[in-house]
MDAnalysis code that builds the backbone (N, CA, C; Angstrom):
import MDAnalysis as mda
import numpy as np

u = mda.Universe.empty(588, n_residues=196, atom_resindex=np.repeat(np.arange(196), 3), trajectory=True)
u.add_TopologyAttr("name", ["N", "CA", "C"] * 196)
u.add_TopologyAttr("resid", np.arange(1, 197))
u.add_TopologyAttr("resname", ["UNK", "UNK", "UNK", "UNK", "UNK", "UNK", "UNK", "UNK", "UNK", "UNK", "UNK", "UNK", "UNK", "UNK", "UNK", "UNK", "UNK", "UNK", "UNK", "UNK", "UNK", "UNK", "UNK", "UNK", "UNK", "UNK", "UNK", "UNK", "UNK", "UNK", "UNK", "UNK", "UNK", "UNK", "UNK", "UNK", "UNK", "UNK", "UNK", "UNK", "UNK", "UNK", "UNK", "UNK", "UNK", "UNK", "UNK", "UNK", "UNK", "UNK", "UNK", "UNK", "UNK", "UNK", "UNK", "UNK", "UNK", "UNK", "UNK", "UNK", "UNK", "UNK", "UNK", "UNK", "UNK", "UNK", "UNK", "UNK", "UNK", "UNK", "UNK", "UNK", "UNK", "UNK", "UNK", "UNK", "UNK", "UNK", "UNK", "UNK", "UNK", "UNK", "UNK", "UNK", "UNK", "UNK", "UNK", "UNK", "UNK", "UNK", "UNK", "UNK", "UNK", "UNK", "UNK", "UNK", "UNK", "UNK", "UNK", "UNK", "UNK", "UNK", "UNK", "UNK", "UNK", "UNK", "UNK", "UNK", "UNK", "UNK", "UNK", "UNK", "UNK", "UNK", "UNK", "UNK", "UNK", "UNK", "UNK", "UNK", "UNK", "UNK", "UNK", "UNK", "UNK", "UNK", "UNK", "UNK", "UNK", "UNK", "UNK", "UNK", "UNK", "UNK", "UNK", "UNK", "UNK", "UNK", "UNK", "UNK", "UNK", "UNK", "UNK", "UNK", "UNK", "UNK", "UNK", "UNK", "UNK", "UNK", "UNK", "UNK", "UNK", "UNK", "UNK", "UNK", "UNK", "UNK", "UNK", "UNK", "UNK", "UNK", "UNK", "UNK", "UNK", "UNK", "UNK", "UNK", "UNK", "UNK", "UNK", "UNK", "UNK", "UNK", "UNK", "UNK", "UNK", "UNK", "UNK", "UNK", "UNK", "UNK", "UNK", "UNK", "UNK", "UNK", "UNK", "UNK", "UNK", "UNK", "UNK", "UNK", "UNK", "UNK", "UNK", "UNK"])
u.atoms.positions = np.array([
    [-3.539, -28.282, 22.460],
    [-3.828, -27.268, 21.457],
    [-5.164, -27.618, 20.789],
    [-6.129, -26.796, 21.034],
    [-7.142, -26.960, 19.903],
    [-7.744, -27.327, 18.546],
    [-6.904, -26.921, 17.974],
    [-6.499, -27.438, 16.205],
    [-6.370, -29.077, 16.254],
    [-4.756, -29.146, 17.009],
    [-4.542, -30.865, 17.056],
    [-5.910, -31.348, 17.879],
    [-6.077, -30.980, 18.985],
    [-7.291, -31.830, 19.191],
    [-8.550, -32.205, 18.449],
    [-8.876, -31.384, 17.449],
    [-9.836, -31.240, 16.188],
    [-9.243, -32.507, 15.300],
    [-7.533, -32.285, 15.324],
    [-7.413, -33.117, 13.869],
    [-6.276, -32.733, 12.981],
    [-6.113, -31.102, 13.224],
    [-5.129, -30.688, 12.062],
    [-3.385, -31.513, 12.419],
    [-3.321, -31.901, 11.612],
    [-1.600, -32.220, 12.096],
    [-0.231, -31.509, 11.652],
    [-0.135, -31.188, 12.994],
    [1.564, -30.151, 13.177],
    [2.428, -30.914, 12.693],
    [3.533, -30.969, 11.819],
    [4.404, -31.600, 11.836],
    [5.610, -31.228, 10.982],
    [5.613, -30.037, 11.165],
    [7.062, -29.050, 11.032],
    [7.089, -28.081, 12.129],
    [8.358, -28.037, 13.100],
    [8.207, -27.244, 14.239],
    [9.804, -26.463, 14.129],
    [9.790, -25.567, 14.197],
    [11.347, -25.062, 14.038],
    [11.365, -23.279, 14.957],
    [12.483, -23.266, 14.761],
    [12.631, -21.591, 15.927],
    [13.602, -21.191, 14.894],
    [13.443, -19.866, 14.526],
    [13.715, -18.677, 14.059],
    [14.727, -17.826, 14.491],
    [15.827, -18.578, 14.064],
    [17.525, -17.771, 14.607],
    [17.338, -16.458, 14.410],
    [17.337, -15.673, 15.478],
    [17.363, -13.736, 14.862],
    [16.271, -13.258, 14.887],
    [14.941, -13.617, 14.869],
    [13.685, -13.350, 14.593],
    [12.939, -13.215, 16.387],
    [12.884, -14.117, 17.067],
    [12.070, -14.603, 18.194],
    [11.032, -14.925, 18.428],
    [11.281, -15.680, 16.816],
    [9.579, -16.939, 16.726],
    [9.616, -18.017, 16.786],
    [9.436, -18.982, 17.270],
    [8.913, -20.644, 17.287],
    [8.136, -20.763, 15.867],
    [7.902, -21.798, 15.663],
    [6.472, -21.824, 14.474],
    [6.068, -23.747, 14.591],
    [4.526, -23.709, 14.371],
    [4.176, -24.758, 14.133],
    [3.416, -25.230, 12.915],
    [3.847, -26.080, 11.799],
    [2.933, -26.050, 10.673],
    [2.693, -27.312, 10.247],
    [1.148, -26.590, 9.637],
    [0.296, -27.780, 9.605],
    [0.565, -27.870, 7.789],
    [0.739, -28.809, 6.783],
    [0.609, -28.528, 5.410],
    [-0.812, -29.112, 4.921],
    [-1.253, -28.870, 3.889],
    [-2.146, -28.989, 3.298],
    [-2.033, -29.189, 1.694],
    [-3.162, -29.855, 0.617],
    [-2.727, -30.105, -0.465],
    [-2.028, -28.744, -1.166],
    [-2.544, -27.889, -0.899],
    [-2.060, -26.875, -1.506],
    [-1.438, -25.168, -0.775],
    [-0.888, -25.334, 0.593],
    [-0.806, -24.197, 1.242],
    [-0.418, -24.818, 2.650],
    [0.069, -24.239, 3.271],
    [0.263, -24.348, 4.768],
    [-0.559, -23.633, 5.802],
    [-0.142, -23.827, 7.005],
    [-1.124, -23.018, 8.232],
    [0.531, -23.165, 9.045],
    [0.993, -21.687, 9.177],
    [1.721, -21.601, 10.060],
    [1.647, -20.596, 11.786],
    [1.977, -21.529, 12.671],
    [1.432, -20.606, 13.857],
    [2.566, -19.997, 14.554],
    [2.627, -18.643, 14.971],
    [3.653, -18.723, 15.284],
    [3.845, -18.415, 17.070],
    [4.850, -18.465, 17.755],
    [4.843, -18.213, 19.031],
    [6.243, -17.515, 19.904],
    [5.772, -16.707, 20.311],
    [7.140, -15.860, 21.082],
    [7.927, -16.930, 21.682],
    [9.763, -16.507, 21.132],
    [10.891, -17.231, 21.532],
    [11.697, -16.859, 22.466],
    [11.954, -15.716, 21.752],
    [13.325, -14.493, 22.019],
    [12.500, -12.945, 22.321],
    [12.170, -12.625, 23.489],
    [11.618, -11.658, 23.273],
    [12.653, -10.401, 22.886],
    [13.740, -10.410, 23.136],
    [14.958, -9.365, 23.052],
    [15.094, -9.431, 21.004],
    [15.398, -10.934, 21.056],
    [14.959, -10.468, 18.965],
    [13.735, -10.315, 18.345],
    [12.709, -10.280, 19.179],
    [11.253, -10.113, 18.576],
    [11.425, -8.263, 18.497],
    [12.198, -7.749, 19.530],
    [12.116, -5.928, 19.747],
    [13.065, -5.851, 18.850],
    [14.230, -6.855, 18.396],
    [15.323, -5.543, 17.305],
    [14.755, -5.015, 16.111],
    [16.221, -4.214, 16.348],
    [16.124, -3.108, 15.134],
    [15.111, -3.994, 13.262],
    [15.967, -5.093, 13.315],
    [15.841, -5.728, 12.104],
    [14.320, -6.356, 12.276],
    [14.328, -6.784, 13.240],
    [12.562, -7.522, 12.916],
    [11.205, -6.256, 13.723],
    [11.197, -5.330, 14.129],
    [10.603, -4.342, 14.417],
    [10.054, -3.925, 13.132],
    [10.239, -3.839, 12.224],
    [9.309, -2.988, 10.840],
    [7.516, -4.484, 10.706],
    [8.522, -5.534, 11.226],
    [7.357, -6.461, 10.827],
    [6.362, -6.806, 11.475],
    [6.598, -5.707, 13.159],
    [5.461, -5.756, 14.093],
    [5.341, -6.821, 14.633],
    [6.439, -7.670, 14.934],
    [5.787, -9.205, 15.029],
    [5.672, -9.327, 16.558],
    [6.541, -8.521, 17.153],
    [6.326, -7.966, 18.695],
    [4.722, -7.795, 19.214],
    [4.444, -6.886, 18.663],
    [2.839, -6.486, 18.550],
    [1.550, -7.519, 18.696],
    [2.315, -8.326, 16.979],
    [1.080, -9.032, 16.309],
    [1.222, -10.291, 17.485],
    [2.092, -10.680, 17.491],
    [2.615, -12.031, 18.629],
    [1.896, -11.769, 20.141],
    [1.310, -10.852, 20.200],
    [0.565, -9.947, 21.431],
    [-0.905, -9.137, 21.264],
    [-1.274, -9.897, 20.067],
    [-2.394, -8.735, 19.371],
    [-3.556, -8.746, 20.382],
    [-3.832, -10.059, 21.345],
    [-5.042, -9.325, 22.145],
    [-4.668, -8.266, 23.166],
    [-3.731, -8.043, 23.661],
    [-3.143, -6.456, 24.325],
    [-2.702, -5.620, 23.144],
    [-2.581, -5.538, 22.249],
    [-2.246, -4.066, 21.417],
    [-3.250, -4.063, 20.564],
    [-3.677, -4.749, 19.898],
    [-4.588, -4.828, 18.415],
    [-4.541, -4.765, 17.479],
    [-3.460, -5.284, 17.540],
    [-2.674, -5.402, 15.808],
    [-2.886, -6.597, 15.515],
    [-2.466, -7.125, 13.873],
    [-3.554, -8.129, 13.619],
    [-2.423, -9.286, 13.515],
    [-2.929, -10.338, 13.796],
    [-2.059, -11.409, 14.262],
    [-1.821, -12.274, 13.208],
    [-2.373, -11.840, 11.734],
    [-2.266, -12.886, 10.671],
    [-0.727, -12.449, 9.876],
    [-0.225, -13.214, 9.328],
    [0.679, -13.476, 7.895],
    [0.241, -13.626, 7.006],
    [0.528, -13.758, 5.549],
    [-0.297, -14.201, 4.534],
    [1.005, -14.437, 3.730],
    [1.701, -15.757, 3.056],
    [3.091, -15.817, 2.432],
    [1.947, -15.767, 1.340],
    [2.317, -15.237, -0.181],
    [2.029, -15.897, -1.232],
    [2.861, -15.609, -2.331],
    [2.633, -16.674, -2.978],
    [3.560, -17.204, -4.788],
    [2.798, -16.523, -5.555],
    [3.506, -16.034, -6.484],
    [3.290, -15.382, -7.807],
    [4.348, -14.673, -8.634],
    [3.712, -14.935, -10.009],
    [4.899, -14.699, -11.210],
    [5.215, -13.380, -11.289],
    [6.563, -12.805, -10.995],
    [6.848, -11.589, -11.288],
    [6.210, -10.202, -10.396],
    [5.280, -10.775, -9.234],
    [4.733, -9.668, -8.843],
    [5.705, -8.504, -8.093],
    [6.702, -9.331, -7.731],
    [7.966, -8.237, -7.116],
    [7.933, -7.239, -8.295],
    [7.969, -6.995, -8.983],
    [8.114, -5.659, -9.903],
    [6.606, -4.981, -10.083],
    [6.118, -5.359, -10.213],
    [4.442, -4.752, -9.959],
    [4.069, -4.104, -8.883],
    [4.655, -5.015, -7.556],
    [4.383, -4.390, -6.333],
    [5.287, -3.966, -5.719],
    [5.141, -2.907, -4.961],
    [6.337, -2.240, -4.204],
    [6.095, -2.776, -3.216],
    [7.474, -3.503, -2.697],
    [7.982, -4.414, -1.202],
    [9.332, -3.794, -1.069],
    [9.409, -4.215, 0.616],
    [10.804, -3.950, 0.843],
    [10.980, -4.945, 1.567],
    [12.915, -5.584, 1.437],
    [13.580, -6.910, 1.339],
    [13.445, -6.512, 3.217],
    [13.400, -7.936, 3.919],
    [13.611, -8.375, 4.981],
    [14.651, -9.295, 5.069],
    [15.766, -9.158, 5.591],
    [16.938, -9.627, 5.269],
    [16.884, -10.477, 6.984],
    [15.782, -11.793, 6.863],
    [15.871, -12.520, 7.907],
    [17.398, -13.369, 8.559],
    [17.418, -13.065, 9.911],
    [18.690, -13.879, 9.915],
    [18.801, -15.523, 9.665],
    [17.748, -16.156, 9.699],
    [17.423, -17.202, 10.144],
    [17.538, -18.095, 8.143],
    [17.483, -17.050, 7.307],
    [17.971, -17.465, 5.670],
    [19.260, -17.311, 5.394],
    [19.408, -17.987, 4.179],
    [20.785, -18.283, 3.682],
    [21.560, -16.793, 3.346],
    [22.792, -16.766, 3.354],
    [23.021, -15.207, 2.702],
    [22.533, -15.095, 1.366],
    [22.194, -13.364, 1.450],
    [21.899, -12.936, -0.097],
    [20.605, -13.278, -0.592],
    [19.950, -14.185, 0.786],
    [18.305, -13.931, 0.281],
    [17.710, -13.061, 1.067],
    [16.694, -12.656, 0.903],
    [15.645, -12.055, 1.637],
    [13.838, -12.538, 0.726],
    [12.883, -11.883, 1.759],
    [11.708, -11.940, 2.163],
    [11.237, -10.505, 1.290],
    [10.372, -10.797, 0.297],
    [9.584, -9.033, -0.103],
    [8.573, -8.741, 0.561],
    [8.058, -8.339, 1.710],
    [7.058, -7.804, 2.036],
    [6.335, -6.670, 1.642],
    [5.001, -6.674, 1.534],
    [4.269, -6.258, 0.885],
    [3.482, -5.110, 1.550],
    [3.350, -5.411, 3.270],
    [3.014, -4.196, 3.984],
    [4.168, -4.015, 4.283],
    [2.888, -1.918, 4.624],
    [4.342, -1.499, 4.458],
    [4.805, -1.638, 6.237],
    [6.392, -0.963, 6.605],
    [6.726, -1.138, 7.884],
    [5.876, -0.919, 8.761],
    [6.345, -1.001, 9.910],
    [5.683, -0.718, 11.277],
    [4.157, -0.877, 10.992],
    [3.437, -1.127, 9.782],
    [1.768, -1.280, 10.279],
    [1.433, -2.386, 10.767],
    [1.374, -2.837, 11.859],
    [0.592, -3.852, 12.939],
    [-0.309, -3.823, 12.623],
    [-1.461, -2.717, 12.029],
    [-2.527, -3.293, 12.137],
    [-2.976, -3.873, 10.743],
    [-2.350, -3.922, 10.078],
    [-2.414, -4.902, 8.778],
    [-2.057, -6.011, 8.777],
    [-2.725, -7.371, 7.954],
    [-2.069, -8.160, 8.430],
    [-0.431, -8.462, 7.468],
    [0.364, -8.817, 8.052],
    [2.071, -9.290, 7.356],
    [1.660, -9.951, 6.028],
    [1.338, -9.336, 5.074],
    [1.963, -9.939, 3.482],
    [2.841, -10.250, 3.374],
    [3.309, -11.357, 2.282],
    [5.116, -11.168, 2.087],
    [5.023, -12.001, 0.395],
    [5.797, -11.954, -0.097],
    [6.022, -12.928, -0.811],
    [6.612, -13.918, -1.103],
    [6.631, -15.051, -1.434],
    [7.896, -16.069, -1.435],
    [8.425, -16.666, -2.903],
    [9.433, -16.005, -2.842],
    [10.086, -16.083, -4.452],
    [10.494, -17.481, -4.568],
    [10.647, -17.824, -6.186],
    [11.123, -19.596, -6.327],
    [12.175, -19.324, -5.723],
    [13.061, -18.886, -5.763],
    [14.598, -18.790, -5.324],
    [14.387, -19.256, -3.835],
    [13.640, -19.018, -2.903],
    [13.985, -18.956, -1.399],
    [13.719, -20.525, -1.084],
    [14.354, -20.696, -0.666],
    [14.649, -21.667, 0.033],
    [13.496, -22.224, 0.813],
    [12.704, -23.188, 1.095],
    [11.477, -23.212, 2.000],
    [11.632, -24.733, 2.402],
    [11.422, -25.153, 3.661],
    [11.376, -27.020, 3.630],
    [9.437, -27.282, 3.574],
    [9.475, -27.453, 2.786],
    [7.944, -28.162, 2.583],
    [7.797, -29.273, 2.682],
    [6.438, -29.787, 3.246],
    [6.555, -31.235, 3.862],
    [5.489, -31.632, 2.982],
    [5.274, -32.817, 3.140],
    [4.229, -33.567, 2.133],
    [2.889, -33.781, 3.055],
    [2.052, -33.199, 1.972],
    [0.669, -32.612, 2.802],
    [0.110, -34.362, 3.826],
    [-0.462, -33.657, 4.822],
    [-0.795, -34.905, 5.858],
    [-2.678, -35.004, 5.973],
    [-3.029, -35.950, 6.037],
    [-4.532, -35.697, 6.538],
    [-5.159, -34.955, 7.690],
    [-5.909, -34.361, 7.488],
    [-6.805, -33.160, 9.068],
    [-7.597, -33.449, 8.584],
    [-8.318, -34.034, 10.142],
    [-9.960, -34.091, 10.675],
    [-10.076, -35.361, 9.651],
    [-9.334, -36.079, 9.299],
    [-9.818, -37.357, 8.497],
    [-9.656, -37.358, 7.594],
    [-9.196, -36.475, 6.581],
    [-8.691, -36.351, 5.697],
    [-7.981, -35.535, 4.580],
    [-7.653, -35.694, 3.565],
    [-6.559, -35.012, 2.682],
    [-7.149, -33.566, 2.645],
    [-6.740, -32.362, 2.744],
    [-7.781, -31.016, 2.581],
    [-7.135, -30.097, 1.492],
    [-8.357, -29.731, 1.269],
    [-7.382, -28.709, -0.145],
    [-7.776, -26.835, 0.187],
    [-7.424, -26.095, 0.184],
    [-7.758, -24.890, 0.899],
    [-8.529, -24.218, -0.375],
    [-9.743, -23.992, 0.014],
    [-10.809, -22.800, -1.401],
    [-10.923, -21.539, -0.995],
    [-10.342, -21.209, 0.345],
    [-10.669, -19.591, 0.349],
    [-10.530, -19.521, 1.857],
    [-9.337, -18.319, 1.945],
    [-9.132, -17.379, 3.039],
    [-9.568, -16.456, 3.229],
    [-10.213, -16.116, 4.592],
    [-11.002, -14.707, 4.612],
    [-9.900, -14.340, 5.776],
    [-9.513, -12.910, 5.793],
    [-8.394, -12.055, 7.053],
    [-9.823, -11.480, 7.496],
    [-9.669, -11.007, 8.769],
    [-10.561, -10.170, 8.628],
    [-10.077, -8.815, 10.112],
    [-10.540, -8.003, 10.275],
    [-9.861, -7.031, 11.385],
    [-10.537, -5.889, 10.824],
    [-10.352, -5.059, 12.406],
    [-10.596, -3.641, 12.294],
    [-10.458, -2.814, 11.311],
    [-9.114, -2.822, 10.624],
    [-8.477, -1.423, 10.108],
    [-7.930, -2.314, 8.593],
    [-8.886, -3.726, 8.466],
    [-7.967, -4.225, 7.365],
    [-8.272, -3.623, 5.943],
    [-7.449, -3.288, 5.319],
    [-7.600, -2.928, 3.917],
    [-7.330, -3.646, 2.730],
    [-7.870, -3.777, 1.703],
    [-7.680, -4.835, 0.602],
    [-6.386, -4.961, -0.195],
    [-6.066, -5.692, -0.677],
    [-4.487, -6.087, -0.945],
    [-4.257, -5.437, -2.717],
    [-3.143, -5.003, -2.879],
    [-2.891, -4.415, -3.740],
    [-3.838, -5.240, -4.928],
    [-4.354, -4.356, -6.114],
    [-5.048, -5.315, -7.203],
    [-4.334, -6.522, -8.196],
    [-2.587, -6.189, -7.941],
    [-1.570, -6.870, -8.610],
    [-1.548, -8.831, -7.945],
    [-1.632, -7.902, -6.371],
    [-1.207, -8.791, -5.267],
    [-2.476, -9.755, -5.505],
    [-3.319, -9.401, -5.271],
    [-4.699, -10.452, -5.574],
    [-5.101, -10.930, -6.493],
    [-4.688, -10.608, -7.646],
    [-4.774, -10.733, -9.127],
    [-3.945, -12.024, -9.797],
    [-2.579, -11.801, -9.345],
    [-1.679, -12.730, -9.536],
    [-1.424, -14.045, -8.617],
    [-1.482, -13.565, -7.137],
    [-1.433, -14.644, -6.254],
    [-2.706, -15.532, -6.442],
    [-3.639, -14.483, -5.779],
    [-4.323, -15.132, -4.966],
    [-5.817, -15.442, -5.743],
    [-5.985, -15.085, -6.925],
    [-7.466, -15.267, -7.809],
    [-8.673, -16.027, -6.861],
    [-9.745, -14.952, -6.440],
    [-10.529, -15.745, -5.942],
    [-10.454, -16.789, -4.534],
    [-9.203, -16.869, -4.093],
    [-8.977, -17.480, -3.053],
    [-9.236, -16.457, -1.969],
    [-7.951, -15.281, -1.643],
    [-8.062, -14.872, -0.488],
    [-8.802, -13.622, -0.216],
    [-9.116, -13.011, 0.970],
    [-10.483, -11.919, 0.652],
    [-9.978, -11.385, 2.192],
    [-9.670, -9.937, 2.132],
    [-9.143, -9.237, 3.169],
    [-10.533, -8.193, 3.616],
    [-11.090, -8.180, 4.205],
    [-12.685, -7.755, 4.918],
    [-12.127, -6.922, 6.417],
    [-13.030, -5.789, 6.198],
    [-13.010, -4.834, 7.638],
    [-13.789, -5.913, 8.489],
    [-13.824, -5.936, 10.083],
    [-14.479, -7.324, 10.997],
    [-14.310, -6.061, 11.982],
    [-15.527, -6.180, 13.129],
    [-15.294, -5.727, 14.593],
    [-14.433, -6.290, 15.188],
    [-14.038, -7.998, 15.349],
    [-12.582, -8.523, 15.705],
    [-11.674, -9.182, 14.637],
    [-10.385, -9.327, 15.103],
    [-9.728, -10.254, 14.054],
    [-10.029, -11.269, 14.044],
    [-9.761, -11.878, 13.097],
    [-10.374, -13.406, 12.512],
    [-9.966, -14.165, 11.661],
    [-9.937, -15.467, 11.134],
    [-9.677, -15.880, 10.065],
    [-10.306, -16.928, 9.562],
    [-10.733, -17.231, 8.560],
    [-11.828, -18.336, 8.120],
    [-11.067, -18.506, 7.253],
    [-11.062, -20.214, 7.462],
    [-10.495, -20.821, 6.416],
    [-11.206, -22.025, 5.854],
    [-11.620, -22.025, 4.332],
    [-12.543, -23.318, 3.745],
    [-11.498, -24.497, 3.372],
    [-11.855, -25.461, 4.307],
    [-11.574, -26.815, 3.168],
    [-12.437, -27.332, 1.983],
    [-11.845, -27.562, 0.922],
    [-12.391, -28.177, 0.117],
    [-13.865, -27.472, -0.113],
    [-13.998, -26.748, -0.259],
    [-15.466, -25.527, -0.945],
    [-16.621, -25.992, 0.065],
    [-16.151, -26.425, 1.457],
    [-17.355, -26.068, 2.003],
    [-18.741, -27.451, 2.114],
    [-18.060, -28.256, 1.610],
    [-19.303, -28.586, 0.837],
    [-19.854, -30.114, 1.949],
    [-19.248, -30.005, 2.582],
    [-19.990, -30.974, 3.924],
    [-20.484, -30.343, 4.394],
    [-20.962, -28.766, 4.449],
    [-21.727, -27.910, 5.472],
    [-21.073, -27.753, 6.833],
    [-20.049, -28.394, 7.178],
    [-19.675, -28.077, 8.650],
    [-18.817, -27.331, 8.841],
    [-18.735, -26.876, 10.138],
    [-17.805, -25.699, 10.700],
    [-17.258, -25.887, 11.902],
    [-16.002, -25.193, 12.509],
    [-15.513, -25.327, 13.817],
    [-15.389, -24.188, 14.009],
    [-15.709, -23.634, 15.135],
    [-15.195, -21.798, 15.141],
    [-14.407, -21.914, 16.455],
    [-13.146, -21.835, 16.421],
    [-11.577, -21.813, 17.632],
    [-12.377, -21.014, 18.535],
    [-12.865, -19.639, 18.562],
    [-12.869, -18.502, 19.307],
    [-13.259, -18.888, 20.681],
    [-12.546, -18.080, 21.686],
    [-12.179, -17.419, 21.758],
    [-10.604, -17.723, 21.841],
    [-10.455, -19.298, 21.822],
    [-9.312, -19.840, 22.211],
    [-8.180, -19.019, 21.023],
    [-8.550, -19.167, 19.858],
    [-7.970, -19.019, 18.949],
    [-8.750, -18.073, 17.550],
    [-8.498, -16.886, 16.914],
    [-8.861, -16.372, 16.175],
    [-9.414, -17.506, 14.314],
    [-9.694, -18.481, 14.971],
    [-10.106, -19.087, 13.711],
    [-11.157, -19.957, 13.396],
    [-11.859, -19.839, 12.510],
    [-12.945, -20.676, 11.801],
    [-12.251, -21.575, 11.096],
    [-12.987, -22.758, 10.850],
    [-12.667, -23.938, 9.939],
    [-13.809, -24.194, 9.785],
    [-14.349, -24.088, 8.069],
    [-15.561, -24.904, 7.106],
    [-15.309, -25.790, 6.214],
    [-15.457, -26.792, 6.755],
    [-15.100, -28.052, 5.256],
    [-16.524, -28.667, 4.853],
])
């Protein structure tokens, strides 16, 4: 894998009862990088995980839908923003997931939110590329992408994340503000930039 060969280190790997995702994640001082990868193709098409396109996005260089997620924390924004509950099988009963796009759009990328209540195993951030990294700013970027509610960016994400129209999808992600001047750009292997 590209990433690990760079440096980033995987070291939460789990599969998605009900869903038909794998995932590999990397943590960081303040955020994760989760990747995800077709399991189950028969639960990637049901009824229940079909609104989240993940069929699609899990396939985005044949369809063109955009292959990013974006989880984010924030106080109270479930009432500010209109989401609807994803009642994953793979969570405890009686929780669910608020997502933030709306159904079936693939070509947006998957918002969601993650309430204190939910349950999450978080690991204790590891060193990439040599060392401890702290994340200063996500750029999405795609065809048809549109900017995230003013609540959604306001509360989550201040100044961090930045959703941009792109001729391809993409994602740039800064360690630590950039400030060694260097860069890795994945493409074509992988839709991603890294600037630390």
């Amino acid at each position: 894998m590209p990433l690990a060969d760079f440096g980033v280190q995987f070291d939460l790997h789990a599969i998605h009862t009900g869903q038909g995702t794998a995932n590999a994640c990397a943590f960081f001082d303040n955020a994760y990088l989760e990747l995800l990868s077709r399991h189950d193709d028969r639960e990637l098409q049901s009824e229940l995980v079909r609104p989240l396109a993940l069929w699609e996005r899990i396939r985005w260089r044949q369809t063109g839908a955009s292959p990013f997620g974006i989880a984010l924390r924030g106080t109270d924004v479930e009432r500010s923003v209109p989401t609807w509950p994803y009642e994953a099988a793979f969570l405890p009963p009686g929780h669910s997931i608020p997502i933030v796009t709306r159904r079936n759009a693939g070509h947006e990328p998957l918002v969601f939110l993650i309430p204190p209540t939910l349950p999450i195993r978080l690991r204790t951030p590891r060193a990439h590329h040599g060392r401890h990294r702290h994340v200063t700013r996500v750029t999405v970027a795609g065809p048809r992408v549109s900017a995230l509610p003013v609540d959604v960016s306001q509360r989550c994400a201040p100044g961090v994340l930045t959703l941009q129209p792109a001729t391809e999808h993409h994602l740039e992600l800064d360690w630590d503000g950039g400030r060694a001047g260097e860069s890795r750009d994945f493409r074509p292997a992988l839709p991603l930039v890294i600037r630390w």
